[in-house]
C-alpha positions in Angstrom: -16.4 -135.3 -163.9 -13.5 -136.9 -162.7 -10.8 -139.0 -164.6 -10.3 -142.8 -164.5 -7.5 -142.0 -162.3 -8.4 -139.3 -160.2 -8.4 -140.4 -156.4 -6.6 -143.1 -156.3 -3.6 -144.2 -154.9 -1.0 -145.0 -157.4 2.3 -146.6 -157.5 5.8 -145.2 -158.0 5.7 -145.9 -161.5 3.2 -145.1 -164.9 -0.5 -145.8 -163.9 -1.3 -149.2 -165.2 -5.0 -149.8 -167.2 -6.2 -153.1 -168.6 -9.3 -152.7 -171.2 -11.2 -155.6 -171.3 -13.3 -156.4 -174.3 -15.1 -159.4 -176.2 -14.4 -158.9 -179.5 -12.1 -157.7 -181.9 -13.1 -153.5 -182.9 -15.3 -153.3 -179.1 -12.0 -151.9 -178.0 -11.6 -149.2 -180.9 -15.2 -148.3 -180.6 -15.8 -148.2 -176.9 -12.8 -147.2 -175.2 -11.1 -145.9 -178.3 -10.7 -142.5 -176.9 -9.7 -143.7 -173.3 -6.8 -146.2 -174.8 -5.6 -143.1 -177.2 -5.5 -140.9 -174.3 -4.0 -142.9 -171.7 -1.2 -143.6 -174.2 -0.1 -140.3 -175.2 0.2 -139.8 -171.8 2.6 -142.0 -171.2 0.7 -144.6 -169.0 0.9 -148.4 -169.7 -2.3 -149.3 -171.3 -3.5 -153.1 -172.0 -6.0 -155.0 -173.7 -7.7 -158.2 -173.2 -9.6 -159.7 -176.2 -11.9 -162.5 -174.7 -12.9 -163.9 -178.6 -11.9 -163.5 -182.0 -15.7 -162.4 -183.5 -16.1 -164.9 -185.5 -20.2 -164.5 -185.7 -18.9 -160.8 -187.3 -21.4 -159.7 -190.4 -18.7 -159.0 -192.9 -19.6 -155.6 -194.5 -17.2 -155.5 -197.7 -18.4 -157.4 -200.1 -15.0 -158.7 -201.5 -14.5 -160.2 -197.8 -18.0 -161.8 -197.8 -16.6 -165.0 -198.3 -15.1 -165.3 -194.6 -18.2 -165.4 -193.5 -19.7 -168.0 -192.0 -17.2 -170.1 -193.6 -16.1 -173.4 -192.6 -12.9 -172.9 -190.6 -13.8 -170.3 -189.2 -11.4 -168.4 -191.5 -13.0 -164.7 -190.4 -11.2 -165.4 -187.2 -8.1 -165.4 -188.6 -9.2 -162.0 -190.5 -10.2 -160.0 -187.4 -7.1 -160.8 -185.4 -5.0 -159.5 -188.3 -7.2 -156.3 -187.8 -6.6 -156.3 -184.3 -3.2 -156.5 -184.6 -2.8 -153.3 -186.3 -5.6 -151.3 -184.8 -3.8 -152.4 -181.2 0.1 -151.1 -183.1 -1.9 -147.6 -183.9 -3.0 -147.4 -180.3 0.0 -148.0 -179.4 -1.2 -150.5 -176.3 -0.1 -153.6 -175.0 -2.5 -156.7 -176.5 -3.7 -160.1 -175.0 -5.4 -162.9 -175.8 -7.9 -164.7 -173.4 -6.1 -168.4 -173.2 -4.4 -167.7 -177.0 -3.3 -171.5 -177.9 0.5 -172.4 -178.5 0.1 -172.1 -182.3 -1.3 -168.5 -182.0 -4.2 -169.4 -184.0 -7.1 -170.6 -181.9 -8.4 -169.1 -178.8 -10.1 -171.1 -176.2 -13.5 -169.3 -176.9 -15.5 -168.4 -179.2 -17.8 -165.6 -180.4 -21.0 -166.6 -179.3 -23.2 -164.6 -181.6 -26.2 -161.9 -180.9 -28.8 -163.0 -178.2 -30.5 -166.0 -180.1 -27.9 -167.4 -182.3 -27.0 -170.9 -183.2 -23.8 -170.0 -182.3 -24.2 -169.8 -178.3 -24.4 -173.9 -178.7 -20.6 -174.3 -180.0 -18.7 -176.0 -177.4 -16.4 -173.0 -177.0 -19.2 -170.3 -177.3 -17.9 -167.5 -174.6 -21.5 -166.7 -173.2 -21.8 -170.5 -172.4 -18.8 -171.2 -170.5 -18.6 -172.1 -166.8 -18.8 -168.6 -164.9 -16.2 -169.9 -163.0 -13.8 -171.4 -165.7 -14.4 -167.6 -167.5 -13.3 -165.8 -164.0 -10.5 -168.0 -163.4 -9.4 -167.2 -167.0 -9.6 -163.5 -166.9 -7.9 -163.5 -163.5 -5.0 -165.0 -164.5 -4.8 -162.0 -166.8 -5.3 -159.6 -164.1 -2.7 -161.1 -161.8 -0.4 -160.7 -164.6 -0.7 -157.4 -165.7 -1.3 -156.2 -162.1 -3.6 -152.9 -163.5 -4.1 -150.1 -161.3 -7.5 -149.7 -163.3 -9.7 -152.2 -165.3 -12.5 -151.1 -167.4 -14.9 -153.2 -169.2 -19.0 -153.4 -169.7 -21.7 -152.4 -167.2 -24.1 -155.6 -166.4 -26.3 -155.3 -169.5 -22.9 -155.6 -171.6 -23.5 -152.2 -173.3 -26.3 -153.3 -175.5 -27.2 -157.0 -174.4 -24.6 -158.6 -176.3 -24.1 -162.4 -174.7 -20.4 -162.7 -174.8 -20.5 -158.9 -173.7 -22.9 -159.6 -170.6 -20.2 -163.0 -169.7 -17.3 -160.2 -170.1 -18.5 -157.9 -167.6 -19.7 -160.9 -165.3 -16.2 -163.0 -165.1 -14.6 -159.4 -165.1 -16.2 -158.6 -161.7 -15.5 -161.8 -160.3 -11.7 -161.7 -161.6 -11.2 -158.4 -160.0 -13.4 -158.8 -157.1 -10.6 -162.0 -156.4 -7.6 -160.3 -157.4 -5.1 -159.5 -154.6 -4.3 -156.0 -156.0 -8.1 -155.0 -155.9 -7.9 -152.4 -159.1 -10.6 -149.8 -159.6 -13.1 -151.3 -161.7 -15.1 -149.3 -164.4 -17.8 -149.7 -166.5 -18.3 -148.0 -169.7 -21.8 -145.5 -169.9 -22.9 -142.8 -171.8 -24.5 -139.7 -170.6 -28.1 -139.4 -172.0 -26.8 -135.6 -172.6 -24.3 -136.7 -174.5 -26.5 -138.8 -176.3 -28.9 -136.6 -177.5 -26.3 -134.1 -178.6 -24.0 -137.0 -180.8 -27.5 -137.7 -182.6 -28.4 -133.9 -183.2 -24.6 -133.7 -184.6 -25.3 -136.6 -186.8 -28.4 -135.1 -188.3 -26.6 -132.5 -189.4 -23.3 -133.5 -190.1 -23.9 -137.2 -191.7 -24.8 -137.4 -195.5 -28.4 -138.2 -197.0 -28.5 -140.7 -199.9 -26.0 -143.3 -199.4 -27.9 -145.7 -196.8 -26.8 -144.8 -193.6 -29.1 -144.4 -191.0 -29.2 -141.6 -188.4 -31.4 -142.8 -185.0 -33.7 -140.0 -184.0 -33.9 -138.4 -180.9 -36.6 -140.5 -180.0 -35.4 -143.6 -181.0 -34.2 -146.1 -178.3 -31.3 -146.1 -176.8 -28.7 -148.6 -176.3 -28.8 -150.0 -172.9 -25.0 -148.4 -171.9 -26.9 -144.8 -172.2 -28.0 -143.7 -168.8 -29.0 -140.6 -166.9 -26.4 -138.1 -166.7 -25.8 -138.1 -162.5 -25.1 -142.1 -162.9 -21.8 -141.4 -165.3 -19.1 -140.2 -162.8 -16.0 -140.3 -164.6 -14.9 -139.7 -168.3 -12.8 -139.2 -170.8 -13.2 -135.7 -172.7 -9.9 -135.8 -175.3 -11.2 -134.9 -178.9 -7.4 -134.3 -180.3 -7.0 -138.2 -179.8 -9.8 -138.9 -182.4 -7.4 -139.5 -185.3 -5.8 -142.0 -183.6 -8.7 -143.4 -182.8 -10.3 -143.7 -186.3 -6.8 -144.7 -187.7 -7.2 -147.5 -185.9 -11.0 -147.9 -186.8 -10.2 -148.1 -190.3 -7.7 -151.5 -189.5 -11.3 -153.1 -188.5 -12.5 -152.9 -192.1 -14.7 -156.2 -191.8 -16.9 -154.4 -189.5 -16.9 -150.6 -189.0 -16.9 -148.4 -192.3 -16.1 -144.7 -191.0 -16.8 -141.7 -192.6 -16.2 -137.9 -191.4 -16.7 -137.9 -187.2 -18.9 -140.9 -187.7 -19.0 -144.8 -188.0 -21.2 -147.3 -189.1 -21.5 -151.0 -188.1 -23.4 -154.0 -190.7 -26.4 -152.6 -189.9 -25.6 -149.0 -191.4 -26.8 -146.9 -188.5 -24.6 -144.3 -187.8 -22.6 -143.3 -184.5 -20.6 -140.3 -183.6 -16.6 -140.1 -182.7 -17.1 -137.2 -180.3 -14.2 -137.9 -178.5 -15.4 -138.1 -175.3 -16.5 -141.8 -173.1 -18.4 -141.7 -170.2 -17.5 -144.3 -167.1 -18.7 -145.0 -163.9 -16.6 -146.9 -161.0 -18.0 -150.3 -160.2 -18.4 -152.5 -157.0 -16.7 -155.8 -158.2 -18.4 -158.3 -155.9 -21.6 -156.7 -156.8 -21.1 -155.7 -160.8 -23.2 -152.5 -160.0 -21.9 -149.1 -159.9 -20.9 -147.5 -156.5 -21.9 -143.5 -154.8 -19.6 -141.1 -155.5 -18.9 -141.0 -151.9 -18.0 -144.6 -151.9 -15.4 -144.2 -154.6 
């Protein structure tokens, strides 16, 4: 399995990757490994937050209050977390069209598939595909990435605002002078299987957490094993990665090698992400010849 960087033809300077994400914590949970390892590295890693998840179900009770609130005052909240959770990384953060004030952004969390929320003015899966491109390229002719990685079409697991990420991310690369090498972030169904085996074992009984079966579906992002090509396998980096974790307290509790979202089904930190290279005018991935 070959590495995000492998094959390609790099500059005369540290390799350049740009992580973009919808909401605050997708970074930390999705790439989390990837951004940890591409750091200590040495390369210059960047991250592009397109909404500030305010539609997040708060988890601590003592923080209920924020949500749902009028003000939107989670919003405010989760960008503190990000803040931190980017300074343990150790990356480079943006904002997707962050106003002057440094308190609203230009879109909005648009909730689960469904929601009330995709009918705010500002709601991210409802922009202008265009307008959303346009917005993320401007971000990617900045930062001038040698690699971007985001969502495959179906967003991971059929999020809206994730499905509009990977969508204006294709189009933003696919019209970027520099043409970076596009990836998509997948999961092995081998790996799969083996993080819920660990979790039977390793997660404990009695305190409400859920552990998915082997049977159970699978999030959309899980595919067969030949269609992941490139990964990142770099278990020392996991401390890093649930330090970070642990700044996202509105939304991800973490316990030993495992994390839980609102729901309380668990998920492993195996410290490994699968990827596959992507064609950008297309959003699917390519062969492995064609890479």
């Amino acid at each position: 399995m070959k590495g995000l960087l492998d094959g390609l033809q790099l500059p005369g300077r540290a390799p350049r990757l740009l992580f973009v994400h919808a909401h605050p914590d997708d970074e930390t949970l999705a790439t989390g490994v990837a951004l940890a390892h591409h750091v200590a590295r040495g390369d210059d890693v960047h991250v592009l937050t397109c909404t500030l998840g305010e539609e997040g179900e708060v988890i601590p009770a003592q923080l209920g209050h924020l949500e749902g609130a009028e003000g939107d005052p989670l919003a405010a909240h989760r960008r503190e977390e990000l803040r931190r959770a980017m300074e343990v990384l150790g990356v480079t953060h943006h904002l997707l069209g962050a106003h002057g004030d440094g308190q609203d952004l230009v879109y909005r969390d648009s909730g689960m598939a469904g929601s009330a929320a995709a009918s705010h003015p500002r709601a991210w899966a409802g922009v202008d595909l265009a307008e959303a491109a346009a917005a993320l390229r401007s971000v990617v002719d900045s930062v001038r990435p040698d690699v971007v990685v985001t969502y495959d079409a179906t967003g991971g697991y059929r999020h809206p605002d994730h499905v509009r990420t990977h969508e204006a991310t294709c189009r933003a690369v696919a019209g970027s002078a520099d043409a970076p090498a596009l990836y998509a972030v997948l999961t092995p169904r081998s790996w799969a299987l083996e993080d819920r085996s660990w979790l039977a074992r390793h997660v404990p009984s009695g305190r409400g957490f859920v552990v998915p079966g082997l049977d159970d579906p699978y999030p959309s992002s899980v595919v067969p094993d030949e269609a992941v090509t490139h990964g990142v396998v770099d278990p020392s980096v996991v401390p890093v990665q649930v330090r970070a974790l642990r700044f996202h307290e509105t939304q991800v509790v973490v316990g030993d090698g495992w994390y839980a979202l609102s729901n309380n089904v668990v998920s492993r930190l195996a410290g490994r992400e699968g990827y596959a290279r992507l064609d950008a005018a297309t959003g699917r991935p390519v062969s492995e010849g064609a890479v």
